[in-house]
C-alpha positions as CSV (number, residue, x, y, z in Angstrom):
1,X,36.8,-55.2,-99.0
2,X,32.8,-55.1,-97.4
3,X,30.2,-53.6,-98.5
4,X,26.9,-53.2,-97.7
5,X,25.8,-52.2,-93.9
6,X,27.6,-55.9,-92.2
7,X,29.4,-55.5,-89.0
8,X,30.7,-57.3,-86.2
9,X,29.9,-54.6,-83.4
10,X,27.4,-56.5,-80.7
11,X,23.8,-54.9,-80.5
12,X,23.2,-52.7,-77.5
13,X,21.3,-54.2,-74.4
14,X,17.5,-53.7,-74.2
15,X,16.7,-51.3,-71.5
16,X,14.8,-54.0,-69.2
17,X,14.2,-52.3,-65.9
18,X,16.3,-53.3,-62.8
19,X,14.5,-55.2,-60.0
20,X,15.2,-53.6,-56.8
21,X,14.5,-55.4,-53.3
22,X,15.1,-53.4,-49.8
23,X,15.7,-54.8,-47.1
24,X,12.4,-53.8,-45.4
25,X,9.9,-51.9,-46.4
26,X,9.7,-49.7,-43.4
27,X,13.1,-47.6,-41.6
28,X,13.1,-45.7,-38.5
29,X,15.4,-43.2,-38.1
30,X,15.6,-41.1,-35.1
31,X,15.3,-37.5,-34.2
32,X,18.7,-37.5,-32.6
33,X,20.1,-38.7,-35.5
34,X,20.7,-41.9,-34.9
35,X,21.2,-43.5,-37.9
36,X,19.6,-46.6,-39.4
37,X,20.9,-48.7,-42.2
38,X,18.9,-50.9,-44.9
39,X,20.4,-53.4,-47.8
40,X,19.7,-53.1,-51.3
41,X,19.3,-56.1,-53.7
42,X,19.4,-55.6,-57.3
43,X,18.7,-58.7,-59.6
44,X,20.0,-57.0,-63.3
45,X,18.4,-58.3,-66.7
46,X,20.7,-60.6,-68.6
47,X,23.3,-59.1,-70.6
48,X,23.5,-56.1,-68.3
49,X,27.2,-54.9,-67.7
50,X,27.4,-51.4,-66.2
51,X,28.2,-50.3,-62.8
52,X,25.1,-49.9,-60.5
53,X,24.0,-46.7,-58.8
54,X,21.7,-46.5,-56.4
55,X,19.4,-42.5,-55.6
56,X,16.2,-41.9,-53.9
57,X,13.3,-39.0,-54.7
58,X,10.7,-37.9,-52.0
59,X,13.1,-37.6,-49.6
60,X,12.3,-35.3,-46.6
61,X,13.9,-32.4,-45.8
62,X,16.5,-32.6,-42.9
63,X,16.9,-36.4,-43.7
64,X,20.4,-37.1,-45.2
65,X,20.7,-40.1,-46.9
66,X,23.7,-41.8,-48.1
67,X,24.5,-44.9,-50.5
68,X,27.0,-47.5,-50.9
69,X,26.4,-48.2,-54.2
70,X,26.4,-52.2,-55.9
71,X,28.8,-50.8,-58.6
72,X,29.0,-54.3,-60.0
73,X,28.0,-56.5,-57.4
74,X,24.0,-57.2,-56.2
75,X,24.0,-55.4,-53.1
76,X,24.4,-51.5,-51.8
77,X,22.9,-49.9,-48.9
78,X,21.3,-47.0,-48.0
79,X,22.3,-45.3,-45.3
80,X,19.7,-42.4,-43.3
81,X,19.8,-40.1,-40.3
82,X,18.1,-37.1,-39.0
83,X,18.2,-34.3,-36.7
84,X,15.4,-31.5,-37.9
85,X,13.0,-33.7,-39.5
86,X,9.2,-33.1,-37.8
87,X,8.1,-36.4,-36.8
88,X,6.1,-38.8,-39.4
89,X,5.9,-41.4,-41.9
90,X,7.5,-40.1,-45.4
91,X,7.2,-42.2,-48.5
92,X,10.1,-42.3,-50.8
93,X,11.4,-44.0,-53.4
94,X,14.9,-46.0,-54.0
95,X,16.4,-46.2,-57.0
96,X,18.6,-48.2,-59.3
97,X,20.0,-47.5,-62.2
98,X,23.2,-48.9,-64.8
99,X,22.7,-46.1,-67.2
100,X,21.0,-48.1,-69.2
101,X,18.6,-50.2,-66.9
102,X,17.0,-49.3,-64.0
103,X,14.5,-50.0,-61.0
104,X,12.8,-49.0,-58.1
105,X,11.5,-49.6,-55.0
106,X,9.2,-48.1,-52.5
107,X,10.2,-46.8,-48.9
108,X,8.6,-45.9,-46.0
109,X,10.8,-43.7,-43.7
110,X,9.3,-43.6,-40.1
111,X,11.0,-40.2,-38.0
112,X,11.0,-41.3,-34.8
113,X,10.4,-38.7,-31.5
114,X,13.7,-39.5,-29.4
115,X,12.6,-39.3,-25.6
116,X,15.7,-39.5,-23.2
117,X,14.7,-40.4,-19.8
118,X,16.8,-39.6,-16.5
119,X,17.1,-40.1,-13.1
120,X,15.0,-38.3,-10.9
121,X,14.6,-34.5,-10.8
122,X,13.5,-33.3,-7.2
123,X,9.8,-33.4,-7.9
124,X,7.6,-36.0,-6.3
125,X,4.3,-36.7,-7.9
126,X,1.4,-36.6,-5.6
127,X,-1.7,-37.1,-7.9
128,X,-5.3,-39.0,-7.8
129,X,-7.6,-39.8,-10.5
130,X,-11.7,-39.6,-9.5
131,X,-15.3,-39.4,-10.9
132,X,-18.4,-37.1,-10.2
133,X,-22.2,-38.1,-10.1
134,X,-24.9,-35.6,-10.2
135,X,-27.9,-37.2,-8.6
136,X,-30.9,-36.0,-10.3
137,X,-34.2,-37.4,-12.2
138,X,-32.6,-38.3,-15.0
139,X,-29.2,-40.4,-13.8
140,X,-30.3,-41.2,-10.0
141,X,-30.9,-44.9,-10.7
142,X,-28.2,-45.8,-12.2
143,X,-26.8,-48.2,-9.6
144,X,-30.5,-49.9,-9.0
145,X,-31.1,-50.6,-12.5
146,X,-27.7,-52.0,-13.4
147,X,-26.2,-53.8,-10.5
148,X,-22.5,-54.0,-12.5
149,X,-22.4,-49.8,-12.2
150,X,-20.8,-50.4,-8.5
151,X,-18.5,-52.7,-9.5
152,X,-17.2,-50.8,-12.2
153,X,-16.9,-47.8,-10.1
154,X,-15.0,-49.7,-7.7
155,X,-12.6,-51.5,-9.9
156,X,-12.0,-47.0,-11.3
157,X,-10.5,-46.7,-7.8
158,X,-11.7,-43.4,-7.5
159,X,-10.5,-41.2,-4.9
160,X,-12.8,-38.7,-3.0
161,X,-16.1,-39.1,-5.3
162,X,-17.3,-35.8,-6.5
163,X,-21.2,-36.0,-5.3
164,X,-23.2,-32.6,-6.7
165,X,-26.9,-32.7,-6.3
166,X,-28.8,-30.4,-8.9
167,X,-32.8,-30.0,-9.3
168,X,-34.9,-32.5,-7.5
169,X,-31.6,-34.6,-6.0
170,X,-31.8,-31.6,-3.8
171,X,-32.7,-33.0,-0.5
172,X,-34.3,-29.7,0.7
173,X,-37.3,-27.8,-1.2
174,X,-38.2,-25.6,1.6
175,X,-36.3,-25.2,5.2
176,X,-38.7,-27.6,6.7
177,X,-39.2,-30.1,3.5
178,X,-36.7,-33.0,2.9
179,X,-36.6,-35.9,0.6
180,X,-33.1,-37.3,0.4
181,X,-34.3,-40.4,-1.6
182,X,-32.5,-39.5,-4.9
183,X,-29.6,-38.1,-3.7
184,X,-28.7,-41.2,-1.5
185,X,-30.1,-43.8,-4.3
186,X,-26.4,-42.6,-6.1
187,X,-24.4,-41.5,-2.4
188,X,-25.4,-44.7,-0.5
189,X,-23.7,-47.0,-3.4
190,X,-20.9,-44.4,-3.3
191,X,-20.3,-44.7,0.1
192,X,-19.8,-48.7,0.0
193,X,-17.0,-48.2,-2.9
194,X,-13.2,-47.6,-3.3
195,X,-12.2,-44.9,-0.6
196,X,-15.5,-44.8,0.9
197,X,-15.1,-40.8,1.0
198,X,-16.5,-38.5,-1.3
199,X,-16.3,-34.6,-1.4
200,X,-19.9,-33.9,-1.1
201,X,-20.5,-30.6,-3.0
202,X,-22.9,-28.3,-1.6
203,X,-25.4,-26.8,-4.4
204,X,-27.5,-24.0,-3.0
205,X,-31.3,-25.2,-2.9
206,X,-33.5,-23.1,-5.9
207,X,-35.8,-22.2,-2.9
208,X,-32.8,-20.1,-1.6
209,X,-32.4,-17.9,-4.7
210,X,-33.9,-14.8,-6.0
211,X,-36.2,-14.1,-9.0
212,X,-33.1,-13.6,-10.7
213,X,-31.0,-16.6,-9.5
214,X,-28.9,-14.8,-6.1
215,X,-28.9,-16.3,-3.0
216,X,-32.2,-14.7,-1.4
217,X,-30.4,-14.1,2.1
218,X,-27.2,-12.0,1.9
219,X,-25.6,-12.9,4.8
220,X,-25.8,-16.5,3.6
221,X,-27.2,-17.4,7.3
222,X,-29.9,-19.7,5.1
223,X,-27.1,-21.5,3.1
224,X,-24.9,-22.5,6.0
225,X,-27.9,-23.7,8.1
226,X,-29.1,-26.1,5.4
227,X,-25.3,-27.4,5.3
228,X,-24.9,-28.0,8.8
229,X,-28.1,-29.7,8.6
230,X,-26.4,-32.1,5.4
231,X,-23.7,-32.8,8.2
232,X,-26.2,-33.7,10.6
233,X,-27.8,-36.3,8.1
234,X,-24.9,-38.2,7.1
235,X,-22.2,-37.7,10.0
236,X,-23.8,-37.2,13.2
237,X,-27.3,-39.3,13.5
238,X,-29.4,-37.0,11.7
239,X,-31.9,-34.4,12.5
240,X,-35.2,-33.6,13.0
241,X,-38.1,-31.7,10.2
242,X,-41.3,-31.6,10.8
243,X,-41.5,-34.2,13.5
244,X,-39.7,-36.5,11.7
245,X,-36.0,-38.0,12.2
246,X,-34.1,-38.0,9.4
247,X,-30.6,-39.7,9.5
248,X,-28.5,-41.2,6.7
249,X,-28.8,-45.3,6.5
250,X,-25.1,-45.9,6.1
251,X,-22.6,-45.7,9.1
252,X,-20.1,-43.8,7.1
253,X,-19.5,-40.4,7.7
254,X,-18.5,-38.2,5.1
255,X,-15.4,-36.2,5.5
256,X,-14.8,-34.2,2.7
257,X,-17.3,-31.2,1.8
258,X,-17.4,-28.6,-1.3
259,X,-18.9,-24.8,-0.4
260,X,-21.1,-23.6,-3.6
261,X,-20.4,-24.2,-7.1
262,X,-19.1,-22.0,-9.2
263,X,-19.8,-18.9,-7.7
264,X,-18.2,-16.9,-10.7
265,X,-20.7,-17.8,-12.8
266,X,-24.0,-18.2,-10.3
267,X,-24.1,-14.6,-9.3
268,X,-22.0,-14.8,-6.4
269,X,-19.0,-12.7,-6.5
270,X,-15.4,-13.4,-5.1
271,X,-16.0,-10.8,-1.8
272,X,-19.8,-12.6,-1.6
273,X,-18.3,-15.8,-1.7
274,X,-15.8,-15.2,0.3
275,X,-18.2,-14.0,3.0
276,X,-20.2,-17.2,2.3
277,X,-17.2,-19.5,3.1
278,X,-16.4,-17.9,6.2
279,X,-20.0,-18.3,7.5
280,X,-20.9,-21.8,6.7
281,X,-17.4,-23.6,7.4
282,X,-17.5,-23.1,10.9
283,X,-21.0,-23.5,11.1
284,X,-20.2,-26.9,9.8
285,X,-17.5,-27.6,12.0
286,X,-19.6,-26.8,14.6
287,X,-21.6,-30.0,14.0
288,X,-18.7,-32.1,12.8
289,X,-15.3,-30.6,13.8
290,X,-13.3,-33.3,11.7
291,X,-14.8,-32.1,8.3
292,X,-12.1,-31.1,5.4
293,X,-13.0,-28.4,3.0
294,X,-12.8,-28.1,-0.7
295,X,-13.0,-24.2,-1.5
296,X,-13.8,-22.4,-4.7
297,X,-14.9,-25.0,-7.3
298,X,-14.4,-22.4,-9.9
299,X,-15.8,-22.1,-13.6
300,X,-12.3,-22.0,-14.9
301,X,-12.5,-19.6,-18.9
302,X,-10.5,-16.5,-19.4
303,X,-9.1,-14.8,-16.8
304,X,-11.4,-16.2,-14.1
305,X,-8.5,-17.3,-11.7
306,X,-7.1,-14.1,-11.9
307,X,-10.2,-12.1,-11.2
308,X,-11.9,-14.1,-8.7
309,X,-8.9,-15.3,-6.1
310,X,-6.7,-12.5,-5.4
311,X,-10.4,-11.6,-2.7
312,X,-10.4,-15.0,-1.5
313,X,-7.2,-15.5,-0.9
314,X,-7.1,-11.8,0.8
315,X,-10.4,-12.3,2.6
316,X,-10.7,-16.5,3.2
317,X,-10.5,-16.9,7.3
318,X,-11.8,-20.1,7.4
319,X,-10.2,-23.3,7.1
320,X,-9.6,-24.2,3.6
321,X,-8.0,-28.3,2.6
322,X,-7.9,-27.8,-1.2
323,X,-8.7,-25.3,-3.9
324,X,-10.7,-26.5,-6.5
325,X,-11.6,-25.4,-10.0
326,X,-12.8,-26.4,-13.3
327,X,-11.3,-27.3,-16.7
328,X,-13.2,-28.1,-20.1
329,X,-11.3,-28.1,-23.5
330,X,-14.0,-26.2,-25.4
331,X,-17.9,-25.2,-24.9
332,X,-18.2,-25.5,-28.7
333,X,-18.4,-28.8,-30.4
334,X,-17.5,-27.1,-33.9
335,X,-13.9,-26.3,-32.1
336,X,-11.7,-28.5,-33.9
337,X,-9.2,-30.9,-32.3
338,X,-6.2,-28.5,-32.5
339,X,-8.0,-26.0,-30.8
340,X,-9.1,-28.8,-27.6
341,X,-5.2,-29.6,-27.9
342,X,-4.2,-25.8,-28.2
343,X,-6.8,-24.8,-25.0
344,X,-4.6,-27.5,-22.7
345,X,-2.2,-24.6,-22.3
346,X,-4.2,-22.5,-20.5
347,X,-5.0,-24.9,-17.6
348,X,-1.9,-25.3,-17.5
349,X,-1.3,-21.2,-17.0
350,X,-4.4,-21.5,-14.2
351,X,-2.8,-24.4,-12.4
352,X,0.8,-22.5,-12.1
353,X,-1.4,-19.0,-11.3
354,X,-3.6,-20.3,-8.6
355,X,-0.7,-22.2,-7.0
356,X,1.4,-18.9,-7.2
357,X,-1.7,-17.0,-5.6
358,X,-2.0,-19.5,-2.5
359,X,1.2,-18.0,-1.6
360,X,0.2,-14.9,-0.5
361,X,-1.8,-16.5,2.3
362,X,0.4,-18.1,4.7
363,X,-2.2,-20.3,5.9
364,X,-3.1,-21.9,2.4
365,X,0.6,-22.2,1.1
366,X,0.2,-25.9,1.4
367,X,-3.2,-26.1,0.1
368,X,-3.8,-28.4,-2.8
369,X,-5.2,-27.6,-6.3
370,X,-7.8,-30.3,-7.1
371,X,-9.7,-30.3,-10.7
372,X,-12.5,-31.2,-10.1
373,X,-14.6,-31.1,-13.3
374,X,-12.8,-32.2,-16.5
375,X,-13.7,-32.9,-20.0
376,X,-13.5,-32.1,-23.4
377,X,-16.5,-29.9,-24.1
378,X,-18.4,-28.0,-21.2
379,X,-21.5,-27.6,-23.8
380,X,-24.8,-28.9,-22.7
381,X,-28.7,-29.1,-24.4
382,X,-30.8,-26.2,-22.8
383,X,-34.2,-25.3,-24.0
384,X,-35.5,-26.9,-27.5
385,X,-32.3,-28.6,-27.5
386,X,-30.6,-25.6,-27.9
387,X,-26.5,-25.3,-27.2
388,X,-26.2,-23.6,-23.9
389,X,-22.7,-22.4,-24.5
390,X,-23.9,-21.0,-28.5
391,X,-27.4,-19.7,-28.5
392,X,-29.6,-20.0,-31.4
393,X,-27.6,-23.2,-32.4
394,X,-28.4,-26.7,-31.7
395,X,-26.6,-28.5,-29.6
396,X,-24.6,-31.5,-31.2
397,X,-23.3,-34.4,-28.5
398,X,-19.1,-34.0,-28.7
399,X,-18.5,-37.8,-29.3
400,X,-14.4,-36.8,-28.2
401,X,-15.3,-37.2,-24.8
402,X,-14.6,-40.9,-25.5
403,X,-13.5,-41.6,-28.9
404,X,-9.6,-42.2,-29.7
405,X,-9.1,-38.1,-29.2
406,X,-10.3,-38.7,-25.3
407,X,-7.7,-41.5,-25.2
408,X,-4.5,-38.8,-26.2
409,X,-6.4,-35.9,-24.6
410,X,-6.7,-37.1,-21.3
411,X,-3.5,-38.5,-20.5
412,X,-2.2,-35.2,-21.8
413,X,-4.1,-33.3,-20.0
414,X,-3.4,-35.5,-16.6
415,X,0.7,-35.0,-17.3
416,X,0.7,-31.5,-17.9
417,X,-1.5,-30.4,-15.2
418,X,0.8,-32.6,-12.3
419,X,3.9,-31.3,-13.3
420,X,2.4,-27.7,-13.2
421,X,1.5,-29.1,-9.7
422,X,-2.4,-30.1,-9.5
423,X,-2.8,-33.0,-6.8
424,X,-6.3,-34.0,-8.2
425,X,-8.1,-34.7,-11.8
426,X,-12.3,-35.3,-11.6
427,X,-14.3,-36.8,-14.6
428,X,-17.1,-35.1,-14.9
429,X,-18.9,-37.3,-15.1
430,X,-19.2,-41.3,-14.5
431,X,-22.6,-42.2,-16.0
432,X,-23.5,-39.8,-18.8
433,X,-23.3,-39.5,-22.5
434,X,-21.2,-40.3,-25.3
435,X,-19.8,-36.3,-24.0
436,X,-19.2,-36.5,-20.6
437,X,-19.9,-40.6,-19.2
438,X,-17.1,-43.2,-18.6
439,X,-20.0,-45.3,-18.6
440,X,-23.5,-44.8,-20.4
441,X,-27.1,-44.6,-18.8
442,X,-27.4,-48.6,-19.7
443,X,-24.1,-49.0,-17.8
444,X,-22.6,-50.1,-20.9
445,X,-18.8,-49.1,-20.5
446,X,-17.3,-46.7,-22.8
447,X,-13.5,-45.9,-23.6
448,X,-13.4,-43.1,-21.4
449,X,-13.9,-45.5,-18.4
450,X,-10.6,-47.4,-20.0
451,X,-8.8,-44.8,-20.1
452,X,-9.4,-43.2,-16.8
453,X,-9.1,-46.9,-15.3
454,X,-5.4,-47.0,-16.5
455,X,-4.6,-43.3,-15.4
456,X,-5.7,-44.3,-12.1
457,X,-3.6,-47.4,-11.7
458,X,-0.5,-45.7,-12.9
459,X,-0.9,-42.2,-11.2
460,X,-2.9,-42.4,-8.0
461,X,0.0,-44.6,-6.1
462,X,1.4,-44.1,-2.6
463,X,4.3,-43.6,-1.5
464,X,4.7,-40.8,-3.9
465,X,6.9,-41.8,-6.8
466,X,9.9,-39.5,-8.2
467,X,9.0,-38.0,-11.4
468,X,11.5,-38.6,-13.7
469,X,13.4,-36.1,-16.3
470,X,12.3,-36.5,-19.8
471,X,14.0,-34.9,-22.8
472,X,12.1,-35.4,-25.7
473,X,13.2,-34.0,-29.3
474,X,9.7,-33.2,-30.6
475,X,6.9,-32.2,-28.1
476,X,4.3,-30.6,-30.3
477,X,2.3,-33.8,-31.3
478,X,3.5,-36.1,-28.7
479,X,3.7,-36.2,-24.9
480,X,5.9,-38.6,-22.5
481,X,5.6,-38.8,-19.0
482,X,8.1,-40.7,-16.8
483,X,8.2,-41.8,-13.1
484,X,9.5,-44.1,-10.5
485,X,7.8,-45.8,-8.0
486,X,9.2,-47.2,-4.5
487,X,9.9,-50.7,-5.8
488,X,12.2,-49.3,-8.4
489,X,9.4,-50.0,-11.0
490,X,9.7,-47.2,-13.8
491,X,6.3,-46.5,-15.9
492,X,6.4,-44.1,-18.9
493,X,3.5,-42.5,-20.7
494,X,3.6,-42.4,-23.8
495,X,0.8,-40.0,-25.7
496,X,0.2,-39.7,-29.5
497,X,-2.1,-36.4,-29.9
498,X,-0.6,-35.7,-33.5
499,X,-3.2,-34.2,-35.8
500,X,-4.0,-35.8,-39.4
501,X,-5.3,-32.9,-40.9
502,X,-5.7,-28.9,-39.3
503,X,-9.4,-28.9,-39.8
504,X,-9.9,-32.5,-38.0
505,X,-13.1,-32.6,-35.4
506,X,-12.6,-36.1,-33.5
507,X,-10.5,-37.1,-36.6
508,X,-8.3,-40.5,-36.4
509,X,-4.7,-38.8,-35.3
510,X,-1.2,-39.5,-37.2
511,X,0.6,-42.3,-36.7
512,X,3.4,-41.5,-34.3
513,X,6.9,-43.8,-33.3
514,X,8.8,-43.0,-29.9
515,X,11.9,-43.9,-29.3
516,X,12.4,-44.3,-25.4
517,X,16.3,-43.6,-24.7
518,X,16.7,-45.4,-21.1
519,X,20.5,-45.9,-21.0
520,X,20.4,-43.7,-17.8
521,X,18.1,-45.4,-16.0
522,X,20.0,-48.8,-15.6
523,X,18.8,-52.6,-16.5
524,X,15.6,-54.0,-16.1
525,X,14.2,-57.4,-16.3
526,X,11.4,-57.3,-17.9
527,X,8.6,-54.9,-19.1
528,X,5.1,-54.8,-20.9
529,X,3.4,-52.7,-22.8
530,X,-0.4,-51.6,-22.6
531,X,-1.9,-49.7,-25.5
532,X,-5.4,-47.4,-25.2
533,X,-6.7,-46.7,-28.7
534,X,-9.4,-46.7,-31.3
535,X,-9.0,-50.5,-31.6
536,X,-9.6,-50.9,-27.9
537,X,-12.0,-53.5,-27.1
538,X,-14.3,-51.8,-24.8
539,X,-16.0,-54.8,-23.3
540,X,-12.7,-56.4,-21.9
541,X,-10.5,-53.3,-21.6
542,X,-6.9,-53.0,-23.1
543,X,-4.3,-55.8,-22.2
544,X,-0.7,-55.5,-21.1
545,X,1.8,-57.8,-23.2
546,X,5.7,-58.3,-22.6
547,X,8.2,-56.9,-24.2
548,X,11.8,-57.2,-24.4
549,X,13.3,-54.5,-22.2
550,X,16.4,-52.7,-23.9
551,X,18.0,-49.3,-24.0
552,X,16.3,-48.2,-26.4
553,X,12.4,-48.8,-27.2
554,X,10.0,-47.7,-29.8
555,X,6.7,-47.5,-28.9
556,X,4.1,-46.5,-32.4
557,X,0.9,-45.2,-31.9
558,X,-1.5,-45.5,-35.0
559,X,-3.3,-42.7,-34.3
560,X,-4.5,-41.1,-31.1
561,X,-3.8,-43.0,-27.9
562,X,-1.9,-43.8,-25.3
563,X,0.6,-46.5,-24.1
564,X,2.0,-47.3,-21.0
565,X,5.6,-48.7,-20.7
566,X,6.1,-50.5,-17.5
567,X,10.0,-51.6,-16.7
568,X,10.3,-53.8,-13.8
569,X,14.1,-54.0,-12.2
């Protein structure tokens, strides 16, 4: 018989943890719920026995996950897909367990956007990309100072230069007093670059307005005569003040011309203006009768369109080659970057209205919409460095006209406005601030000038390419854009303008993965990729590198920024 506490049962296994190893670190899984698999390794202490489970925690919602479990081997997998999951990285945690033992591992699950691209649908995109200067005391000698200013305005391949003259790059202070010295010290270098044909807008001289800031003459006689006498200058040998022969020093003539600026908001109202156009367009043609005509140039906020065109449009006689207007994101810098974003929308409204206006007119049915002025924040220093747009506030330089946000902005801004039909996107404008330049006073280049150098290769491109169908299965932080060009070459854009945090002002962006589904689109031989983001080096510019082409392509973005996907056939 035994006594005392002796037995021959075995001591129970010490509960040493599990080591768990995955497979990667990082899983995409797909919107569409495609489903991606990763193996599990589990190392087990010695003496362990028990049949190995394997769980998770974290786990997003919409993201079903499903385990083949080691039981009592080393290895399982996990299995994930997903279908209503918002797009983002999720961190999560794989576990391991024997009942007794267990483990862990981290996880990060990446949800992919799923952008399905198709064959053509029947629109064809016909789009340029351009610049503006506004020759004045403070930016007029730009190109004398820094030599490398034309070359880098060249190499933007702008189309139709936006030239607007403001205070003393005025050529005119009286009818018989004319000094076009600053105005041609930035329309001279202009004239020898890229298309060799700005759109020379036509600001009414301050000697023409009122105490209160109306043109003086109301039947606009004044206005036309001095823009006649601008045609004269640069088109047709000059003319003569004062005894004196003035005459442009270049041999190019300039073909395209703006009428006012902004009337809407420089006390001229949409019957005025109207009245204005009719006057001084044939007045012009009857010095040049080749000249084209940009109308309008509205200041584009609230309901603007809609007030201010349903006159013209009625009323306009004379001819018109495009209808331009305005767009800024914000005229407050405190506006955060979901507001800019949210603001996109209504452009997009104006675009779609204006277009739909131009019908009532037979004769301008075919006219264009051109944007002339574009940026992030419309805001400017007035008096004591005062914010124009917010009185009694100072004004505060909006560094998201080219940080990282300028780089998603942008390109966003550029795709939804073609497909709502524009023809035309300006910078406003080339040298300029940290706000408004794509280069600085110093001619130091900024990433702005990057970005609009790549929107310009990709977009302004004859013949006109199809634009492609895209089906994308999140669009609220991301943005693709598709086309094909004549030689079968397919580019896609590929914007990530997802917000970190709601109360972000020029904030970094979330991380975003796009998964390009091509299947429809045949096989290609090769393709490259070209990133624009907050790692861009600004001295030498983004570079393309290859990449293999496939079906399916993810493209990540680690904050705000765009990438071009070029597939070559």
């Amino acid at each position: 018989m035994g006594c005392g506490g002796g037995s021959n049962t075995p001591a129970p296994p010490s509960a040493q943890p599990l080591t768990v190893q995955l497979g990667a670190s990082t899983v995409r899984v797909g919107q569409d719920g495609t489903s991606a698999a990763l193996d599990v390794t589990v190392t087990r202490p010695t003496g362990a026995a028990g049949a190995v489970r394997l769980s998770a925690t974290g786990v997003p919602s919409g993201v079903n996950v499903t385990f083949t479990d080691p039981g009592l081997t080393n290895t399982g997998k996990v299995t994930l897909a997903s279908q209503s999951t918002a797009a983002g990285t999720y961190n999560v945690l794989i576990f391991a367990s024997d009942g007794v033992s267990s483990g862990s591992a981290p996880l990060a699950i990446v949800v992919a956007v799923v952008a399905k691209v198709q064959p053509a649908s029947p629109a064809k995109l016909h789009f340029f990309m351009s610049t503006s200067f506004q020759p004045a005391n403070w930016s007029y000698r730009i190109f004398q100072d820094h030599p490398n200013a034309a070359s880098l305005l060249d190499q933007l391949q702008p189309q139709h230069v936006r030239i607007q003259a403001v205070y003393d790059g005025i050529p005119a202070t009286s009818a018989t007093t004319w000094n076009f010295n600053t105005l041609d010290a930035i329309l001279q270098p202009v004239l020898s670059v890229a298309d060799h044909s700005p759109e020379f807008q036509v600001v009414i001289p301050s000697y023409m307005l009122d105490s209160t800031g109306k043109p003086r003459d109301p039947t606009y006689q004044e206005y036309a005569a001095y823009a006649a006498n601008l045609v004269r200058y640069y088109n047709k040998g000059g003319f003569t003040a004062n005894g004196s022969l003035l005459r442009s020093p270049a041999n190019i003539p300039i073909q395209w011309w703006g009428i006012f600026n902004e009337p809407n908001i420089n006390s001229v109202n949409a019957a005025s203006y109207t009245q204005l156009y009719n006057l001084t367009v044939p007045v012009m043609q009857g010095v040049d009768p080749t000249l084209r005509f940009a109308a309008v140039e509205l200041a584009d906020f609230g309901n603007e369109p809609q007030n201010f065109l349903p006159t013209f449009v009625a009323g306009v006689t004379a001819k018109v080659d495009a209808l331009a207007t305005h767009y800024y994101g914000s005229c407050n810098q405190k506006d955060s970057d979901q507001q800019v974003f949210a603001a996109v929308a209504t452009f997009v409204a104006h675009v779609r209205y204006i277009r739909s206006a131009l019908q009532a007119n037979p004769a301008l049915a075919g006219v264009p919409v051109w944007v002339t002025e574009n940026n992030v924040n419309a805001d400017f220093a007035g008096a004591n460095g005062q914010s124009v747009c917010n009185p009694g506030t100072p004004f505060v330089t909006d560094a998201r006209g080219s940080s990282a946000f300028f780089a998603a902005w942008r390109p966003y801004v550029l795709s939804q406005l073609a497909q709502a039909g524009a023809q035309a996107l300006y910078h406003w404008d080339f040298n300029a601030d940290a706000q408004y330049g794509e280069i600085d006073g110093s001619a130091k280049v900024l990433l702005s000038y990057w970005v609009d150098y790549w929107l310009s290769r990709s977009f302004s491109v004859l013949p006109d390419p199809d634009i492609l169908t895209v089906s994308a299965t999140e669009t609220s932080t991301t943005e693709v854009f598709a086309m094909r060009r004549a030689t079968g070459a397919v580019l896609i854009m590929v914007v990530d303008r997802a917000i970190a945090n709601a109360a972000d002002n020029n904030g970094p962006g979330a991380p975003r993965t796009v998964t390009l589904d091509l299947a429809s689109l045949g096989l290609f031989t090769s393709a490259s990729l070209l990133t624009i983001d907050a790692s861009t080096n600004l001295t030498t510019g983004p570079v393309a590198t290859a990449v293999p082409p496939a079906q399916r392509m993810d493209v990540t973005l680690n904050g705000y920024g765009v990438a071009f996907v070029t597939l070559t056939p």
